[in-house]
N, C-alpha and C positions, 0 to 999 in steps of 0.2 A: 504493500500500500504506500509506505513510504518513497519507493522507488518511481512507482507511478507518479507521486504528487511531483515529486523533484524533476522527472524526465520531461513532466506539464510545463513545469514553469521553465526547463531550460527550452522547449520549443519555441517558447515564445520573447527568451531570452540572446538566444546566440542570435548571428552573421553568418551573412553566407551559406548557402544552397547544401553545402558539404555539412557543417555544423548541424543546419538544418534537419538535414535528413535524417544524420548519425541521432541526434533529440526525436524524430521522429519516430525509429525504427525501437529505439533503450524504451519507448513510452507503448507501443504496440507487443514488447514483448513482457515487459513489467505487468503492466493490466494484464495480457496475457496468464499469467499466473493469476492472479484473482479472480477470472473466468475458470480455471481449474481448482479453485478451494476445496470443494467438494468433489474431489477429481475416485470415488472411489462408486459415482454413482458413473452408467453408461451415456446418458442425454449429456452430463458435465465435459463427458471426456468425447461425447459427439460435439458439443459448442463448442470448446476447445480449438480442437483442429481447425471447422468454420474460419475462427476468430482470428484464428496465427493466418491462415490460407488469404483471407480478406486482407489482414496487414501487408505482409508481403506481398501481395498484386498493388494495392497500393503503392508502396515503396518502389517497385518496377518501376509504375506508370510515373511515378515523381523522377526518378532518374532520368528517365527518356523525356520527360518535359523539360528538366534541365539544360538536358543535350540539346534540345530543338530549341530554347530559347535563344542560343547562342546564334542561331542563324535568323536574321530580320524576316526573312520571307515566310517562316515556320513558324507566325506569331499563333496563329488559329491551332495548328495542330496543336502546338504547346500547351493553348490554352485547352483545347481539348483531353489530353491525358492529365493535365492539372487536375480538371474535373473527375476522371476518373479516380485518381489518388485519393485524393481530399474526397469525393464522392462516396469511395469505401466506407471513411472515416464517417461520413458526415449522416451518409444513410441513401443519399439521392438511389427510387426507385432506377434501375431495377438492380444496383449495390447494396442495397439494404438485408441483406439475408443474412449476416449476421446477427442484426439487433435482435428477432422475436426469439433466436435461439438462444443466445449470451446472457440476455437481460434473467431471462427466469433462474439461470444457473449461479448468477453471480450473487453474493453477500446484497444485502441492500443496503449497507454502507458505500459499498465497491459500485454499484448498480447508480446511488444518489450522484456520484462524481462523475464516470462516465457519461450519463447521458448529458447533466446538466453542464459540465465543464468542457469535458472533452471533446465528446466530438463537435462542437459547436468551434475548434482550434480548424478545424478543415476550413471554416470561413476566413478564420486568421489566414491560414494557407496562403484562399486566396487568394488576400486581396494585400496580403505583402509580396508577394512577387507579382501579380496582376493589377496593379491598382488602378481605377477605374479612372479616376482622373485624369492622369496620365498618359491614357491609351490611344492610336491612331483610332478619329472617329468610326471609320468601316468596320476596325475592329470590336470595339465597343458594341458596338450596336449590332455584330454577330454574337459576342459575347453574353452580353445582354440577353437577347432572344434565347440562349441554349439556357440560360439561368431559370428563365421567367418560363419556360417550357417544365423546366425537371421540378420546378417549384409547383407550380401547377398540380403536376402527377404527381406528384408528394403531398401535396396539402393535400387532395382528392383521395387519393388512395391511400395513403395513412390514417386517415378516419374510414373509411369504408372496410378495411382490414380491421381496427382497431374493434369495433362495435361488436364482432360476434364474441369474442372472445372470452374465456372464462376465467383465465390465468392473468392474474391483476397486474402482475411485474410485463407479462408477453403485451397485454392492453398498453401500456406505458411505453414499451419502445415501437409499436406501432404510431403512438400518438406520438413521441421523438421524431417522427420518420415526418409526420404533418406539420409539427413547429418547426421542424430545419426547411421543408418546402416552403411556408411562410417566408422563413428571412433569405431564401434564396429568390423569391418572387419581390423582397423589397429593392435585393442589389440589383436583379436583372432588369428592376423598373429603371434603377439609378444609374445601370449603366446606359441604357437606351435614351435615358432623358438625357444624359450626358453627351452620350455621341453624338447628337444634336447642335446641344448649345450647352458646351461646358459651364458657364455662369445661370442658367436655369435655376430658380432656388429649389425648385423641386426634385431634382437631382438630388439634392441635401437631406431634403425631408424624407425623400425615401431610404436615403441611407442610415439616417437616424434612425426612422423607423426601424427599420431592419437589425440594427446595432440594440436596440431598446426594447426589441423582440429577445435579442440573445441575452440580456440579463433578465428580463422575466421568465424565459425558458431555465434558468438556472436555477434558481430559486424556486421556480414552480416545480419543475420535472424534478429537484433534487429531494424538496419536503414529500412529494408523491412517492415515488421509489421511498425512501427510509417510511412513511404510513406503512407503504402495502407490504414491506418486510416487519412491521410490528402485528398488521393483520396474518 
């Protein structure tokens, strides 16, 4: 648990793509063991595997972003496996197949921090190597569109999944799965309003928005998860 908290905050402490990662990968395999706690029942040691399998494609797809951002013409691709990485993370349909599995197996201590802190670090991701403001308008506003799309099918089908459900913790990371769609439908508004007319003040408001989403999601999704571990 310790490990996890400290590999959290070096993610979002270090430089550099390489630092980056290495904070990425120490933080995917630390939680990884708290997804195994209970590693003596068979679904633990089925999420498990899931969990590390989801990190590491991740991790790939973050490498080869890396590599493709170094070339200007490779901005979209880039941005593209970006999303995939941080998408792992973050939950964007159809990467989310770790969550309904991990969430019920893990502590709900362990359950409270991951959904509410961490994966919501894949938006960090983004938008520090990506940042909106600074983007070629065309790209922006492809970018944009692919956010405001997976946001969409995430806010939608995270509640539509979420509802039948019996298992109160697997309810909880389906509905993680609709609050990260949400704040990915804020930035992909901001980045479109942006590719536009970068001084827009609505560009702002939606990235506030968005930003203001990920601390009520943390606090909300956190007190939720530690309830349904006391029920």
């Amino acid at each position: 648990f310790a490990a996890t908290l400290a590999s959290m905050a070096a993610v979002v402490l270090v430089e550099g793509k390489l630092p980056f990662l290495l904070a990425w990968e120490a933080m995917g395999l630390a939680s990884a063991g708290l997804v195994a706690f209970e590693s003596k029942e068979k679904s633990v040691r089925k999420a498990t595997w899931i969990y590390l399998l989801a990190c590491h494609a991740g991790a790939c797809a973050l490498m080869l972003a890396g590599v493709l951002m170094n070339r200007p013409d490779a901005a979209i691709a880039a941005f593209a496996c970006a999303v995939i990485g941080f998408g792992l993370k973050i939950g964007f349909p159809p990467f989310h197949a770790w969550l309904p599995e991990a969430h019920p197996a893990v502590p709900a201590p362990a359950s409270a921090i991951m959904s509410g802190a961490m994966i919501p670090l894949g938006f960090y991701g983004l938008l520090k190597f990506f940042p909106v403001c600074s983007m070629d308008p065309s790209n922006a506003q492809m970018c944009g569109w692919l956010l405001l799309g997976l946001g969409a099918i995430g806010s939608v089908g995270g509640i539509l999944f979420a509802l039948p459900q019996a298992n109160l913790k697997r309810l909880l990371a389906f509905s993680s799965v609709e609050n990260m769609g949400v704040v990915a439908m804020g930035l992909g508004l901001s980045a479109l309003i942006a590719g536009k007319d970068a001084k827009n003040p609505f560009a702002a408001l939606c990235m506030a928005g968005a930003l203001a989403h990920v601390l009520n999601h943390a606090f909300l999704k956190g007190s939720l998860f530690l309830a349904a571990g006391s029920v």
